[in-house]
C-alpha positions as CSV (number, residue, x, y, z in Angstrom):
1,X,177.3,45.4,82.1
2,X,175.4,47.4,84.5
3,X,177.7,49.7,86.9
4,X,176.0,48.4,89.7
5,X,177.0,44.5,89.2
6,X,180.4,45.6,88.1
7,X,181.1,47.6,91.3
8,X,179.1,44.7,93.1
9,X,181.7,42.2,91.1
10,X,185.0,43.2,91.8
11,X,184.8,44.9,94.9
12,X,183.2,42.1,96.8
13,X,185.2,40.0,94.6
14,X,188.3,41.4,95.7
15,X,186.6,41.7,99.4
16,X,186.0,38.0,99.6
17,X,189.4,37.0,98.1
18,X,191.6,38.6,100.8
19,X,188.5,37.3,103.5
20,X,189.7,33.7,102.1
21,X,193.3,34.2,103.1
22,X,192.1,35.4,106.8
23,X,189.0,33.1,107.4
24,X,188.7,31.0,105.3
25,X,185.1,29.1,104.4
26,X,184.8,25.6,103.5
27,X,182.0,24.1,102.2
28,X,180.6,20.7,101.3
29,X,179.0,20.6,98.2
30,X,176.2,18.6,99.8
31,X,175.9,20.8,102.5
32,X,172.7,23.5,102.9
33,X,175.1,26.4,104.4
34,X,179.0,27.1,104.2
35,X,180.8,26.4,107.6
36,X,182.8,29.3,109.3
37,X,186.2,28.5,110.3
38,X,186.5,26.5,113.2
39,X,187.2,28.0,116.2
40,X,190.1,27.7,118.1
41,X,189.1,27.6,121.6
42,X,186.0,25.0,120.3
43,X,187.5,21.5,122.0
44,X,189.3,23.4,124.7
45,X,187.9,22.6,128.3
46,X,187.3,25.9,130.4
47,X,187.0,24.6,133.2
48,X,183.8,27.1,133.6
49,X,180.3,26.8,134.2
50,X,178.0,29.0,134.1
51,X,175.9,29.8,137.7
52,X,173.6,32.6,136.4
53,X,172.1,34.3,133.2
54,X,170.1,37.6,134.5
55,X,168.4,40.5,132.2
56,X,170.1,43.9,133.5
57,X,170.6,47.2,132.5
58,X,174.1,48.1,131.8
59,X,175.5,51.7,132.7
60,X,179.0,53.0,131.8
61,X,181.3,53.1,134.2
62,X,182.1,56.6,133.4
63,X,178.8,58.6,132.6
64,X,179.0,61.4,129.5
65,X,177.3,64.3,130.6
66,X,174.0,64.8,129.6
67,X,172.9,67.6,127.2
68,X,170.1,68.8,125.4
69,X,170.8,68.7,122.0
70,X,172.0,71.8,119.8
71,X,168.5,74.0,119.3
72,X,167.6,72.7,114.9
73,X,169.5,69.8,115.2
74,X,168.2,66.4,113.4
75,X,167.1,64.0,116.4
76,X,165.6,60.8,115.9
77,X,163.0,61.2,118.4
78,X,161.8,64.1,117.6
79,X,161.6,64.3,113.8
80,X,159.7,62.7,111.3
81,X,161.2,59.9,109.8
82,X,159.7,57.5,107.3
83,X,158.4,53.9,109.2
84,X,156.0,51.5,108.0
85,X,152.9,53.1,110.1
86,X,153.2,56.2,108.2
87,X,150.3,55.8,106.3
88,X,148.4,56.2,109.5
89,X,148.4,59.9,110.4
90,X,148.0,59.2,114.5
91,X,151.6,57.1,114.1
92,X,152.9,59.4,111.5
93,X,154.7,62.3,113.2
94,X,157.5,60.1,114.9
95,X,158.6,56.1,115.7
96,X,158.4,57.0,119.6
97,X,154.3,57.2,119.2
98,X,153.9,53.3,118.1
99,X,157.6,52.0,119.5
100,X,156.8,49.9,122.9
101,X,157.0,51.8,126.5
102,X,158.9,49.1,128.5
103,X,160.2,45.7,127.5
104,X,162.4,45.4,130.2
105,X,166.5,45.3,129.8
106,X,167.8,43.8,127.0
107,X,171.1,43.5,128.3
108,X,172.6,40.5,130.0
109,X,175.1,39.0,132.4
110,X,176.1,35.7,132.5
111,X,177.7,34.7,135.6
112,X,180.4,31.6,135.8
113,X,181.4,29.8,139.1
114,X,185.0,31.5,138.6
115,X,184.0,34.7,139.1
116,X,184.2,35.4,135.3
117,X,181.2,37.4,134.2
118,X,179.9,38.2,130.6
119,X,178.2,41.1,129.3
120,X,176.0,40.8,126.4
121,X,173.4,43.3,124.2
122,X,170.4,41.8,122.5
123,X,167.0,43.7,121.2
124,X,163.4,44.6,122.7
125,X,162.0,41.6,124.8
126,X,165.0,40.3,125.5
127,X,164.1,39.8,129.5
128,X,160.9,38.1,129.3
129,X,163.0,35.2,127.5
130,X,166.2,35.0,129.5
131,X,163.7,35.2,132.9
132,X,161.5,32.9,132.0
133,X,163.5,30.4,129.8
134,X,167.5,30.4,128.7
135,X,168.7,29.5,132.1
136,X,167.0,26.4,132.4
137,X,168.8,25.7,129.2
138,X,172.2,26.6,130.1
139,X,172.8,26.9,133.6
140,X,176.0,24.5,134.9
141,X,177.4,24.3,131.0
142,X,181.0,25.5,130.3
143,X,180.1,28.9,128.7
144,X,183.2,28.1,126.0
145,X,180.8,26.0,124.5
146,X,179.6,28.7,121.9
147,X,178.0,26.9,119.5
148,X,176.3,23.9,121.3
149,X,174.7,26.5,123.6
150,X,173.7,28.3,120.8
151,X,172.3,25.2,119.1
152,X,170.5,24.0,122.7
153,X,168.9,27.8,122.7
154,X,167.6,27.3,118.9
155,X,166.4,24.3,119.3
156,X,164.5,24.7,122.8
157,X,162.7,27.8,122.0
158,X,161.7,26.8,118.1
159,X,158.2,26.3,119.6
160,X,157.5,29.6,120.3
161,X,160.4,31.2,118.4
162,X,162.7,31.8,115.6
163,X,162.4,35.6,115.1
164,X,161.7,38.7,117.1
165,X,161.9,38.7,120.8
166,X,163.3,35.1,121.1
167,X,166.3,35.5,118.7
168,X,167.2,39.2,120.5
169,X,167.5,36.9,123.9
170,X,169.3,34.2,122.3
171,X,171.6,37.0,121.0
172,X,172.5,39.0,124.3
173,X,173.1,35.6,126.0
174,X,175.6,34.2,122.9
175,X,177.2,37.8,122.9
176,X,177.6,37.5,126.3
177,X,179.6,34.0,126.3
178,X,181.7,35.4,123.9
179,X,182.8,38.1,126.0
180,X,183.3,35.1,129.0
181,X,185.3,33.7,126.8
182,X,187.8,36.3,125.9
183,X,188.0,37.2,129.1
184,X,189.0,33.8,130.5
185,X,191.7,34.0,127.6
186,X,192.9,37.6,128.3
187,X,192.8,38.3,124.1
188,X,189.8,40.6,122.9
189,X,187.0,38.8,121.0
190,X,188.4,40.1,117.6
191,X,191.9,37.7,118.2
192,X,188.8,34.7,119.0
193,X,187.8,35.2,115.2
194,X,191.0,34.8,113.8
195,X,194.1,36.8,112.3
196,X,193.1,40.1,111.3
197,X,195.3,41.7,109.0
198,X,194.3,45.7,108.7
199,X,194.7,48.5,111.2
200,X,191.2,50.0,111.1
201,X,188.0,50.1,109.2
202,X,186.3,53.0,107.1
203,X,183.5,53.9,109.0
204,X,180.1,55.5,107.9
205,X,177.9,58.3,110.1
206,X,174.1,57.6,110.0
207,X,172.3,60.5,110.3
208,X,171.0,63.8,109.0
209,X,173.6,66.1,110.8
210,X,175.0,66.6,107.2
211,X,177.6,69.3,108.4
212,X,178.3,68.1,111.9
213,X,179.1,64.8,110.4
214,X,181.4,66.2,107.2
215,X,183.0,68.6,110.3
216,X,183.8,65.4,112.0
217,X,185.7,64.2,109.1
218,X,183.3,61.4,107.5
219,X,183.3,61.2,103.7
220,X,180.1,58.7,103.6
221,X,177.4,59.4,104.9
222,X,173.6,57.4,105.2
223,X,171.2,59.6,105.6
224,X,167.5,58.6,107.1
225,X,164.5,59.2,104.3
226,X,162.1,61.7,106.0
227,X,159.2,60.8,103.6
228,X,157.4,58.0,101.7
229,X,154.9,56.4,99.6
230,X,151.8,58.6,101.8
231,X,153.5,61.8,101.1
232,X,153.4,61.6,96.9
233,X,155.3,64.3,94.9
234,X,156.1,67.0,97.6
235,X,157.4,64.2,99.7
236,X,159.8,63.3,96.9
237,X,160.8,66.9,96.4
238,X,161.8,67.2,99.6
239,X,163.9,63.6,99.8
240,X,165.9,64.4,97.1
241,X,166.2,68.0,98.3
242,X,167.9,66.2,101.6
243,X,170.3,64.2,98.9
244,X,171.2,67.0,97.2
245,X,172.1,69.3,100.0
246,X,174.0,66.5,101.6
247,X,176.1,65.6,98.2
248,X,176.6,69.1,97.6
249,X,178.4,69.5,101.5
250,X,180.3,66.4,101.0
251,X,181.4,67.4,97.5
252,X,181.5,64.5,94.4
253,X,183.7,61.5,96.2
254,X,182.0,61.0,99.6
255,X,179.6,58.3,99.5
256,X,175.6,59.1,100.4
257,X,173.6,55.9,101.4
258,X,169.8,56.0,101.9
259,X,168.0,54.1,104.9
260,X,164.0,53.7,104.2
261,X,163.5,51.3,107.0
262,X,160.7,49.3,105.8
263,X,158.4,52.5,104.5
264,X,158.1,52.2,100.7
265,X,156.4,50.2,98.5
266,X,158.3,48.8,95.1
267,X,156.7,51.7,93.0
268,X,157.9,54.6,95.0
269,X,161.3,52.7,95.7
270,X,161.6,52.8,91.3
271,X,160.4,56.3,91.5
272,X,162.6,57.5,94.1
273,X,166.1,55.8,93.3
274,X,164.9,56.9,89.6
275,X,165.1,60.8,91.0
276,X,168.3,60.5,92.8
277,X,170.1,59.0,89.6
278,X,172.2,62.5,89.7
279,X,173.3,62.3,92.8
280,X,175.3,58.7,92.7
281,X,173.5,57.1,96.0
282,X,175.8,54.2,96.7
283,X,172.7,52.1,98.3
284,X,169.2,51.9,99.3
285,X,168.2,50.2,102.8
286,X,165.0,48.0,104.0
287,X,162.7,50.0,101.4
288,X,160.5,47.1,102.2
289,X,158.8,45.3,105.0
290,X,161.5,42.4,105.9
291,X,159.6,39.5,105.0
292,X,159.0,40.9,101.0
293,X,161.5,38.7,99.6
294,X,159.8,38.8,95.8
295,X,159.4,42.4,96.1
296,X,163.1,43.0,97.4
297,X,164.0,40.5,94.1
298,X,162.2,42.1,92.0
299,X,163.4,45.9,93.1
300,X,167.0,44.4,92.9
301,X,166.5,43.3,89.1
302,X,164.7,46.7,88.0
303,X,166.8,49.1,90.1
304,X,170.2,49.7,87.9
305,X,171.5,53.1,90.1
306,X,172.1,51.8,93.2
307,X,172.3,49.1,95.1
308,X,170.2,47.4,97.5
309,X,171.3,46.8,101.3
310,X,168.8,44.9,103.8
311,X,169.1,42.8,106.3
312,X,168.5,45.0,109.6
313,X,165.1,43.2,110.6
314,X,166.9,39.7,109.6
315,X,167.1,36.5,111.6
316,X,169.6,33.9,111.9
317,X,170.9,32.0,108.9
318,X,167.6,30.7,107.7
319,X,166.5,34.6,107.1
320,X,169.5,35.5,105.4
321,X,169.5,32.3,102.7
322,X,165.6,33.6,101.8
323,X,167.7,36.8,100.7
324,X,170.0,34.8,98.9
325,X,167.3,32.3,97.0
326,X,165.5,35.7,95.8
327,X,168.4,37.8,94.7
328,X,167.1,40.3,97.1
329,X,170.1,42.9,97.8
330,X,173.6,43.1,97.1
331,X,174.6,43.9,100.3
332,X,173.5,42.2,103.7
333,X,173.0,43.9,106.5
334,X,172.8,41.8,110.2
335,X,172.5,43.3,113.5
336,X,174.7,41.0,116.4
337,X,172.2,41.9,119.1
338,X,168.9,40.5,116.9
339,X,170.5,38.4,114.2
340,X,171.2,35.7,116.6
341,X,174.6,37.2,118.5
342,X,178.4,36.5,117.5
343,X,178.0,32.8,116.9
344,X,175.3,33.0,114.2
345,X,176.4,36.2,112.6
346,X,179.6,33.7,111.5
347,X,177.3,31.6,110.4
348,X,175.7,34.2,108.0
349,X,179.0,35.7,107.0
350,X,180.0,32.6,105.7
351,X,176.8,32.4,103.4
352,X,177.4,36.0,102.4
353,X,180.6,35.0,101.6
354,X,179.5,32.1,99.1
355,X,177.0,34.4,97.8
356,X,179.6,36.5,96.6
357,X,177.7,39.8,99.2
358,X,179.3,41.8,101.3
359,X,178.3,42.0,105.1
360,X,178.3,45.8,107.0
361,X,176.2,45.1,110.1
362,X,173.8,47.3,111.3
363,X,174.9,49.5,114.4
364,X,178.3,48.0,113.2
365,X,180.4,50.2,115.9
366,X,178.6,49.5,119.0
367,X,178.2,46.7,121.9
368,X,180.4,44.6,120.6
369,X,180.3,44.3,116.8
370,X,182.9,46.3,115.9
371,X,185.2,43.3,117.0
372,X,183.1,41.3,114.5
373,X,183.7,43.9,111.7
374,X,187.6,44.4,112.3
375,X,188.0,40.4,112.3
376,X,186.1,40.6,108.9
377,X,187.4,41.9,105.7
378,X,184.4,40.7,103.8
379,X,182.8,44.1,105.8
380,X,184.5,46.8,104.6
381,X,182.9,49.4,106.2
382,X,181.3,50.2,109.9
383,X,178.4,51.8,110.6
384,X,179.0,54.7,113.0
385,X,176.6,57.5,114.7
386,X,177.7,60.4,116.3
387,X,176.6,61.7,119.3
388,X,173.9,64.0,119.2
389,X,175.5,68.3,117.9
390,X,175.4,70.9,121.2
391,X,177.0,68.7,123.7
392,X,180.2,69.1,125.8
393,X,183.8,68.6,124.0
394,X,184.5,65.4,126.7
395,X,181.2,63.7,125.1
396,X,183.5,64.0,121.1
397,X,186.3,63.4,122.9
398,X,185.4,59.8,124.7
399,X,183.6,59.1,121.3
400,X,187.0,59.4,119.7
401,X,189.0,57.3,122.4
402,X,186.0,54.8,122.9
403,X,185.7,53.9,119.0
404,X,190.0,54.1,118.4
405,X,189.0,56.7,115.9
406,X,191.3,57.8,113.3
407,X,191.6,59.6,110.2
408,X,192.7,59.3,106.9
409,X,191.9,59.1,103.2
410,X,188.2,57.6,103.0
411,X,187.7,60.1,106.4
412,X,186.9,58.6,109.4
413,X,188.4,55.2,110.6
414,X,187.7,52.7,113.9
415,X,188.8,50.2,115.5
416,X,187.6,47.9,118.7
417,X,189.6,47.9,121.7
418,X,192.2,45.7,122.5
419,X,190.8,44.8,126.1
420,X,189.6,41.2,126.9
421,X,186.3,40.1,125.9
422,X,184.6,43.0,124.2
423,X,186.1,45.5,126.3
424,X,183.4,47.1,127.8
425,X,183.5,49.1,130.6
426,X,180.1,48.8,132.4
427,X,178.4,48.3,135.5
428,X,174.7,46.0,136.3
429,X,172.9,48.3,138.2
């Protein structure tokens, strides 16, 4: 049996086993997808309805101070990083020379005629669609209505919709009635998603601060791949110079994961995970463009050293069962603000869950997911990122109080907070 499917088998295995006793899935063997648990607030009249849905920018109530990061410190803005325009030497330098200017906010409020106000996060052109559209869909409905307004937003923007910009809006304004609702119940949104039964979750830094992030106290680690397929051998010199370096810092037991984002092609993914063997890379992410399913199938079959992990540019249950149908990864990988929100990231956990795959959102600490990790234990892990090396000590010291961070034998440990809704503490401005 290869390692991989054997790791894959029992620890998801065991992962899915004490989900079942938590949240448990049933499914109809005639039915396309596995229901998530009902919910327990889902026949329960508010009393709500919502007045408003308006794109805002959010700011924290308390500002960090700002800083210029620490002088050789890895930055994603201003380093190279491997993207799908890298063949094209004008894009190649950095993401911030193709990425858009100005899509507007992609934050919401939703406003209720009690006075009870939601925040939500969703993805780039979020505005355009909640200005121009979702309020005409949802404006006087009783916001604890979570999964008929999610099915009314589906279904009236399918003409024009169903990935990208439309799905990020549906998203922040789903996220946002979940936040109504936990408010209007005084219970965070991790108590909405039923008992939870661990203290914290093992979280992972992303990034290529190798020693600020071992410092910290994180034993796994995903580092982002500076080069691909248009920088042949030297290129791959220098990835798995960056591998090396960062198992040699976090010595043979912390975990290194890889994120591509979308930049290889099959051949160079064989090649590379084929050059990292050594080093014991737990997965690869995205190594292709999100809408390869038979070349993500394909790389799954052929590539025995490590596991595959996608799922970041994914939309809503229908994306997620296409990975499923083609075998394409062994771990999946949904973002709350783009997937669809809270309501259909249940939705895809539950077909994780009858795939037998484990679910570790992208961005898995911030905005609100963490409450969806916590509630989960079919994710066993939570993406983290740490604030940029060179700042002051309050900007490592609210990180710390913000994500309920802890320590302890797999290193660093999180957990959401326990105030209503999602518990943010944010300001429209």
């Amino acid at each position: 049996m290869r390692r991989r499917t054997f790791v894959r088998t029992t620890v998801a295995g065991g992962l899915l086993t004490l989900g079942g006793k938590t949240g448990a899935v049933t499914q109809d063997a005639t039915a396309r997808f596995p229901a998530p648990a009902p919910l327990p607030f889902r026949e329960e009249k508010s009393g709500l309805k919502i007045t408003a849905i308006r794109a805002v920018k959010l700011v924290p109530k308390r500002p960090l101070p700002t800083y210029e990061p620490a002088v050789g410190s890895w930055n994603t803005s201003q380093v190279e990083v491997a993207h799908p325009l890298s063949g094209y030497p004008r894009f190649k330098p950095r993401r911030s020379l193709f990425f858009a200017d100005d899509l507007g906010p992609d934050t919401v409020v939703v406003e209720t005629d009690k006075g009870i106000t939601g925040f939500g996060y969703g993805g780039p052109g979020t505005a355009f669609v909640v200005e121009r559209h979702l309020p005409k869909l949802l404006l006087g409905e009783d916001p604890f209505q979570v999964e008929r307004l999610w099915d009314i937003m589906w279904r009236g923007t399918l003409y024009y919709g169903r990935k990208g910009a439309v799905v990020h809006a549906i998203s922040a304004v789903d996220n946002a009635l979940w936040d109504i609702v936990g408010k209007a119940l005084h219970k965070p949104v991790y108590q909405l998603l039923g008992k939870v039964d661990r203290q914290r979750v093992p979280g992972y830094c992303t990034g290529n601060n190798i020693e600020q992030a071992a410092e910290f106290g994180f034993k796994k680690l995903k580092l982002a791949l500076p080069y691909g397929p248009a920088d042949g051998e030297k290129g791959l010199d220098k990835n798995e110079q960056l591998v090396q370096r960062a198992r040699r810092i976090l010595g043979p037991d912390g975990e290194i994961m890889l994120d591509c984002w979308m930049a290889l092609t099959e051949s160079y993914t064989e090649q590379l995970a084929a050059r990292l063997k050594p080093y014991r890379v737990y997965w690869m992410e995205e190594c292709l463009m999100p809408d390869d399913y038979v070349g993500m199938g394909r790389l799954n079959a052929r590539v025995d050293s490590t596991r595959m992990a996608t799922g970041e540019h994914e939309y809503t249950r229908y994306g997620f069962e296409m990975l499923a149908r083609h075998k394409a990864a062994d771990i999946w990988q949904p973002d709350m603000k783009w997937c669809g929100g809270l309501t259909e990231m249940r939705w895809i956990d539950s077909l994780a869950r009858a795939n037998r795959t484990p679910v570790i959102p992208h961005g898995g600490w911030r905005d609100g997911a963490a409450h969806f990790v916590f509630s989960n234990r079919n994710t066993p892990w939570c993406e983290m990122f740490l604030p940029w090396p060179g700042g002051p000590k309050e900007v490592y010291d609210r990180f710390e109080e913000e994500n309920g961070i802890t320590r302890g034998p797999e290193g660093i440990y999180m957990r959401p907070p326990d105030r209503p809704g999602f518990g943010f503490e944010l300001r429209p401005v």
